[in-house]
N, C-alpha and C positions, 0 to 999 in steps of 0.2 A: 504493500500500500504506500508506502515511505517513499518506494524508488519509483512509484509510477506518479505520485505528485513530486519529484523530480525532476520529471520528464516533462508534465505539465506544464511548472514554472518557466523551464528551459525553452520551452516552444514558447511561449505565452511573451517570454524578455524578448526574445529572437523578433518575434511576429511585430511586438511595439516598435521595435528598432529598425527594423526594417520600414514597416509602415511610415515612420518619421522620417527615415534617409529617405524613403520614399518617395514622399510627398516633396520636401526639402527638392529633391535632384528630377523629380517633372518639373515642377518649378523654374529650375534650373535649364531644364532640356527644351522648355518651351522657349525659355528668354534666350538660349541662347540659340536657335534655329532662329526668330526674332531676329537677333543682332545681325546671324549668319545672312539674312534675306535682306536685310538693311548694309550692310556692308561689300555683297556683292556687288547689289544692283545699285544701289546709291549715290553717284559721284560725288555728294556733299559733307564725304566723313574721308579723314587720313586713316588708315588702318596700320597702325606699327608694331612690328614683334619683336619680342624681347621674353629674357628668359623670367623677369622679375624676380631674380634672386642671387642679384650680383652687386650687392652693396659697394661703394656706394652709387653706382652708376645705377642701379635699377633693385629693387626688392620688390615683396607683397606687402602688405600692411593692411589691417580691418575696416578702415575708417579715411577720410578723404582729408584728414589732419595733413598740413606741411603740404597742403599741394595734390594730394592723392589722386590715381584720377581712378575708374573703376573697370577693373578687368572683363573684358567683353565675355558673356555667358560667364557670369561669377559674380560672388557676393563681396571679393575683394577687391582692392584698390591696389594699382600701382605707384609707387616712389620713385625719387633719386634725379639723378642728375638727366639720363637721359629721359626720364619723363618729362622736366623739366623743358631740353631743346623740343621736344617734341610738341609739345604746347606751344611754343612760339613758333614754331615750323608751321601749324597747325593753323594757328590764327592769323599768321602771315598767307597762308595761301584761303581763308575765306570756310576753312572746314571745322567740323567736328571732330576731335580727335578720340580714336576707338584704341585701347591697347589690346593685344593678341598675346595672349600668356603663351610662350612655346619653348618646348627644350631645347637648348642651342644646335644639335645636330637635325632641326625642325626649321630650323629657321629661311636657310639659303632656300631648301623644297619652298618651303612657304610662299617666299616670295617670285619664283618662278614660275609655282603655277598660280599666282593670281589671291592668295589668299590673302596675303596682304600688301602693304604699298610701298611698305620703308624697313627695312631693318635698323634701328637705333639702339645697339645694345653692348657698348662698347667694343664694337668690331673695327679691325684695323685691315685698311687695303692693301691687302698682300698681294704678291702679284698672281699666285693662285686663283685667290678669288673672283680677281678683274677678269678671271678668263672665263666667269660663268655669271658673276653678276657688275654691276655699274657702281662709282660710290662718286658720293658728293666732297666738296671740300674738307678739309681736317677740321673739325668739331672741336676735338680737342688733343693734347700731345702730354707725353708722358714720360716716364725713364720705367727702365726695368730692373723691377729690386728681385731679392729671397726673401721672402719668406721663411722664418724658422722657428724651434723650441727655445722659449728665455731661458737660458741658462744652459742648456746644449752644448755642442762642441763646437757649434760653427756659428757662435752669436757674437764672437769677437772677428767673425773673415769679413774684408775689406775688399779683398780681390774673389773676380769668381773661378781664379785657381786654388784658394785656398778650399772650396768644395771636391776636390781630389778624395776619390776615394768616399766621395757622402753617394747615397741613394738620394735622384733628385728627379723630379715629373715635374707635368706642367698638362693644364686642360689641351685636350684632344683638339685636333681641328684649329691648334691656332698654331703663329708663329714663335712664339711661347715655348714651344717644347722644341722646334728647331734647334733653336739656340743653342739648348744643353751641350749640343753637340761639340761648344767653342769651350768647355769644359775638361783638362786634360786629365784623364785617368778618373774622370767623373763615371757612377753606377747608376744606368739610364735608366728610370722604371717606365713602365705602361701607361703611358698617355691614361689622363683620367677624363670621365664625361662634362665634370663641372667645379666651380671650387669648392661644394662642401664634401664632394667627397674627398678632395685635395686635405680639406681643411682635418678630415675625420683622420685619414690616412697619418697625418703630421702628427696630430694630439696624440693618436697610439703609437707612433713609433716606426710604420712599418716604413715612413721615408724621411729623411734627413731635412727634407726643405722643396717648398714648389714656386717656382718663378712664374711671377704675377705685372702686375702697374703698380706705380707708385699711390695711387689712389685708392688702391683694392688693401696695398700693403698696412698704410696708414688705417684702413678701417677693421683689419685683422686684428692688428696686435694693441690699439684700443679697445676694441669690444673682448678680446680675447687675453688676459694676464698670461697665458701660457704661451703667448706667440710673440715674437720679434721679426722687424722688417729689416733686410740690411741692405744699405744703399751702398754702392760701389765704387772706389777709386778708381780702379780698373774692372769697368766694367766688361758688357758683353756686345759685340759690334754690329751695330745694325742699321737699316735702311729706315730713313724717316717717315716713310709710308708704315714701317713694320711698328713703332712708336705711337704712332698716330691713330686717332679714332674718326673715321665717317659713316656717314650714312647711307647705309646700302638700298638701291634701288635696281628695279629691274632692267635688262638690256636695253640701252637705245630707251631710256624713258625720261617724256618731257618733262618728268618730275626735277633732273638732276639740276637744270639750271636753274630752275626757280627757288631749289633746296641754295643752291650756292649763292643765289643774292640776298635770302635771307639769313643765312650763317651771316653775309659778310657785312650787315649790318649790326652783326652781335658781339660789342668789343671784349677784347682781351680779359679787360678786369672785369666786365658783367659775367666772365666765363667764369672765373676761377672764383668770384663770387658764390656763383651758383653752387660750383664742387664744394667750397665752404661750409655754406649752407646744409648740402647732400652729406658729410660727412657729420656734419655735426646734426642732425634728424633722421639720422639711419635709424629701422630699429638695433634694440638693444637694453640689458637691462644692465644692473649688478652681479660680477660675477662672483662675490663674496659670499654660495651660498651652496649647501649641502646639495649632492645629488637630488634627495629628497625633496627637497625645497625648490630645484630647481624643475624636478617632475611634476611638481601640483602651479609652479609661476606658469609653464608651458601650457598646463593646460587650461588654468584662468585665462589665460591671456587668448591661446589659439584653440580651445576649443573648439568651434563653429569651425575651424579649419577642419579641423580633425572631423569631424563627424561629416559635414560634406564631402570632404575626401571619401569617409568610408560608406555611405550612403554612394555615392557615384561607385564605387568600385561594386558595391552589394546590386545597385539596379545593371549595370552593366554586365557582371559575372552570372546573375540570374537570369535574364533575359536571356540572354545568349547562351546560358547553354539548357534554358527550354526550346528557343527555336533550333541550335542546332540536335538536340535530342531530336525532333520532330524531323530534322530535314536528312538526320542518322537514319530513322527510322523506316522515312522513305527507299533512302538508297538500300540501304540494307535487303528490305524487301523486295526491288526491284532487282537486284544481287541474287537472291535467291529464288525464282520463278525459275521454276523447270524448263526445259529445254523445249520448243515449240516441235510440233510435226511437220509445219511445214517449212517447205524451205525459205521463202519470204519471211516468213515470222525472225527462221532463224539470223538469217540475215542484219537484220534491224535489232533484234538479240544483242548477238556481237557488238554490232555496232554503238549503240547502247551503254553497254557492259564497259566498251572502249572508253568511253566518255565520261562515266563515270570512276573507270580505275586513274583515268589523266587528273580526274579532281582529287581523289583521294590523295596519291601519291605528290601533288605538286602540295598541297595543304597540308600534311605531314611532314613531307621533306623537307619542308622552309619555315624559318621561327617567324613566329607572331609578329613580329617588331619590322622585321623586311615585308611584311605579308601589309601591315598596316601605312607603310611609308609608301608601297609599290599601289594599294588600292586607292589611298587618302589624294596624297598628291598625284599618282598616276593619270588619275579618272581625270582631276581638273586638266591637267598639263593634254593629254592625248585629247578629250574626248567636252573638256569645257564644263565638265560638272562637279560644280562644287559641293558636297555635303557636309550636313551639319557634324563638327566632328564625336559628339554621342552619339548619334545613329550610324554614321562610318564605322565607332567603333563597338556598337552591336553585332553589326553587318559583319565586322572583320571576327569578334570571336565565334558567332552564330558560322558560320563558313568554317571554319578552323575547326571546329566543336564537332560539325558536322561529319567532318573527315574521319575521325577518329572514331565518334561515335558508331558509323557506319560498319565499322569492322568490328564493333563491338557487339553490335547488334546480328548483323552473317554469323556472329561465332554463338550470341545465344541460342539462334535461330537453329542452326543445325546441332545445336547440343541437347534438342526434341528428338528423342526416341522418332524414328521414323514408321515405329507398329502406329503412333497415335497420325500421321500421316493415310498412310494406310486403311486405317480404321476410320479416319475421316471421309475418305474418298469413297468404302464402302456403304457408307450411310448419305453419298448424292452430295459432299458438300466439295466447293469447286476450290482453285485456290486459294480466293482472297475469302472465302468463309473459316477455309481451316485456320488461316491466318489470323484471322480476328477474333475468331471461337477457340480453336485452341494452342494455337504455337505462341500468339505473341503474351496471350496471358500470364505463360511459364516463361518466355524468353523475359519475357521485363522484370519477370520478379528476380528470375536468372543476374541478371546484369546491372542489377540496382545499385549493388558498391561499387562496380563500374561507372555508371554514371555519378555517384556521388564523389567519387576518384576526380572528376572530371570537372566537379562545381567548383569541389576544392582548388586545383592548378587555375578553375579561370579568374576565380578570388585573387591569388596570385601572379596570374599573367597581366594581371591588367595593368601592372604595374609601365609595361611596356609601354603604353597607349600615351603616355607621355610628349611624346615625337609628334604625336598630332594635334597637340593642343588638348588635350583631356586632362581635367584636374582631379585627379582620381586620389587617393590615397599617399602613393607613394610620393608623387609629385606635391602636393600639399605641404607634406611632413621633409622636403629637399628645401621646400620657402620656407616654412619653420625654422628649420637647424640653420641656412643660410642667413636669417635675419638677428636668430640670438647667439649662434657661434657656439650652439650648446647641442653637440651632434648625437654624444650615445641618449641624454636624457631623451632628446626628440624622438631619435630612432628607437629608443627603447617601448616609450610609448605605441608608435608604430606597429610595434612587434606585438605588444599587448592586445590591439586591435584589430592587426588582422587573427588572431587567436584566437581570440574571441568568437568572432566570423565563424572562422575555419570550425574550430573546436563545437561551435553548434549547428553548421552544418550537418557535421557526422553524427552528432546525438542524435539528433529529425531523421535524417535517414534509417540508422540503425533500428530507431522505433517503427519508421516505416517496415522497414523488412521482419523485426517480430510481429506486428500487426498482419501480415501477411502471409507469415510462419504459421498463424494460428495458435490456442492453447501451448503453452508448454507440457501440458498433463492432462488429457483427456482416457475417457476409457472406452470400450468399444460392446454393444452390445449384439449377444449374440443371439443369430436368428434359428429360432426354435423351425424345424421341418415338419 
């Protein structure tokens, strides 16, 4: 009786919780489709991406405090510095200004296929990039420090030979980790996605120091007591475009020169002003304070982050793998239909069969993350269709879902005794009767921790969907950690939550499957002749 109102309770928190992220992230899916159809088609708004979580040049923030402006499909606001140009870019050219939350490796796609109009996100014109997208004049200009542990072994180096022999990284995708390479006898690590996980990497140890801008550095080891920036005597050699920050626009667009009369109306000291400004209204709090302390400040403060986050991952992870269960379902069955008599049938059979092993197999064999970048931006770029990126990324796990589930279901299906086949057919019932009377009744109850295998990883994968501008869980709790500099507390939290998730998924289910089981103890009575 004890463990069965367990169970009740545990459905009952789930069911509220859900219900709430629910509600909370339609909400969210309506406004941002909304924004999505206001931003397409609208010529009267600048659309700019940025990662909002690169202090000081860009962050997330709750509230429209210091300037904030509000993150398009979200409940957040944008900061910093490049908010800041972008506003006056913004109302220099007569528009609205729309910010597009996206992860840096989202960005370039972004603007290529049309999603948005400007990258302003501390990007420097490398010659890389000119070769695929456009940039305006230099915004802003910088020096290139280290980054490291106060009190470390490399918090007195001057030169960046004295990093000889440190482990040293720098974010992926930029010219940042080139550099390293003018490091003699320096230990190269792995290009990282962003700097909080640069920033996590440093605080535990596993690398010696990550090479940043001088503006990134300053708001490190301020917000951070355990970080130190070290600026250079003998620096590292570089091209003033690789220094420099502008604003990325698309090929040949008439944007670039009207970006450049309005920069060049924006003097020197209103610049570094601004950075002033940006660095001193970063978030941030006291770092004077127990993990503990630091775990309940997180979540006063970013709650409503946290629970949108995980409401977006719960409606998204749900959805998608009830449609792809259904579109499993399908294939599967169509997988399984016996062989036709005639030869026309057989023909289109095959062929069929063909068409569907190329879905399976290509949607298997490629991760989620290339799967979501190839269908999100693909679609716009090739074919001109923009989707709202929740529903792209139902689309992209319901597909994905589908694939797997597909072979899930072919394997319960034929793990039916083929006498109750048989027995089927001699009682006049034709395929699709046995099929629904009695193979898939056993096959589904067959395959149920199967599919809840499968709820569980899309809880998990959704983490990916990041690249398309989805502010899911994972990506919420990256603005987090990157705005307070407080990486395990945040992520730990994180961790707590999706567990949560996870953890009561598999309770629901498991109760599903004893309810299904029947009795654990019945007795059987016998028939008198």
């Amino acid at each position: 009786m004890i463990k069965k109102l367990k169970i009740q309770i545990i459905v009952v928190l789930f069911l509220m919780s859900f219900l709430f992220g629910g509600f909370v992230n339609v909400a969210q899916t309506v406004k941002a489709a909304q924004n999505n159809a206001t931003t397409v088609e609208n010529d009267n708004v600048f659309r700019v991406g940025m990662e909002a979580g690169y202090p000081p040049f860009n962050w997330t923030q709750q509230d429209d405090s210091n300037g904030g402006v509000r993150i398009a499909g979200n409940e957040e606001f944008a900061g910093g510095y490049d908010v800041e140009i972008a506003k006056i870019i913004a109302e220099q050219l007569g528009k609205e200004l729309v910010i597009v939350k996206t992860e840096w490796d989202g960005l370039v796609p972004a603007l290529q296929s049309g999603k948005i109009d400007a990258i302003i996100a501390g990007m420097s014109p490398t010659a890389e990039r000119k070769e695929t997208i456009d940039f305006s004049d230099i915004y802003y200009k910088s020096d290139l420090v280290m980054v490291v542990l106060k009190g470390g072994a490399y918090e007195e180096a001057t030169s960046i030979h004295d990093f000889s022999g440190a482990k040293v990284t720098a974010q992926l995708n930029t010219f940042h980790y080139s550099v390293i390479d003018q490091i003699n006898g320096v230990l190269k690590q792995t290009a990282m996605d962003n700097f909080t996980a640069m920033r996590v990497a440093l605080q535990s140890g596993i690398i010696d120091g990550y090479v940043s801008e001088r503006p990134e550095g300053v708001s490190a080891s301020a917000k951070n007591k355990n970080f130190a920036m070290i600026e250079f005597s003998e620096g590292f050699v570089t091209n003033e475009e690789d220094t420099a920050i502008s604003v990325g626009v698309a090929k040949n667009s008439e944007l670039t020169g009207k970006i450049n009369e309005i920069l060049a109306g924006v003097s020197q000291e209103e610049r570094q002003q601004l950075m002033d400004e940006a660095i001193k209204n970063q978030p941030g709090t006291d770092t004077e304070q127990s993990s503990i302390s630091w775990v309940v400040s997180i979540l006063k403060e970013n709650g409503p982050m946290f629970v949108r986050g995980a409401g977006m991952t719960l409606l998204i992870s749900m959805v998608g793998t009830i449609l792809g269960f259904l579109l499993g379902l399908i294939v599967g069955v169509i997988k399984t239909i016996p062989v036709p008599v005639k030869k026309a049938r057989r023909v289109l059979q095959r062929i069929v069969h063909a068409l569907l092993a190329i879905y399976v197999e290509v949607f298997r064999g490629t991760p989620m993350i290339v799967q979501a970048m190839v269908i999100y931006y693909g679609s716009a770029l090739a074919f001109g269709i923009h989707m709202n990126p929740v529903g792209a990324a139902i689309f992209i796990v319901s597909i994905n879902t589908g694939a797997y589930m597909s072979e899930i279901i072919r394997g319960g299906i034929l793990s039916i005794d083929k006498g109750q086949y048989e027995a089927a057919q001699a009682i006049g019932m034709n395929h699709f009767q046995t099929m629904c009377n009695v193979v898939l009744p056993q096959a589904i109850r067959n395959i149920l921790p199967a599919t809840g295998n499968e709820f569980v990883i899309n809880i998990k994968d959704t983490s990916v969907l990041n690249v398309i501008a989805v502010t899911e869980l994972y990506f919420q709790t990256k603005s987090v950690a990157g705005n307070n500099f407080r990486y395990f507390e945040s992520f730990f939290v994180a961790c707590v939550i999706y567990f949560v998730m996870t953890f009561t998924v598999t309770r629901i289910l498991r109760y599903l499957e004893k309810r299904l089981d029947g009795p654990a103890n019945y007795s059987m009575n016998q028939m008198q002749v």
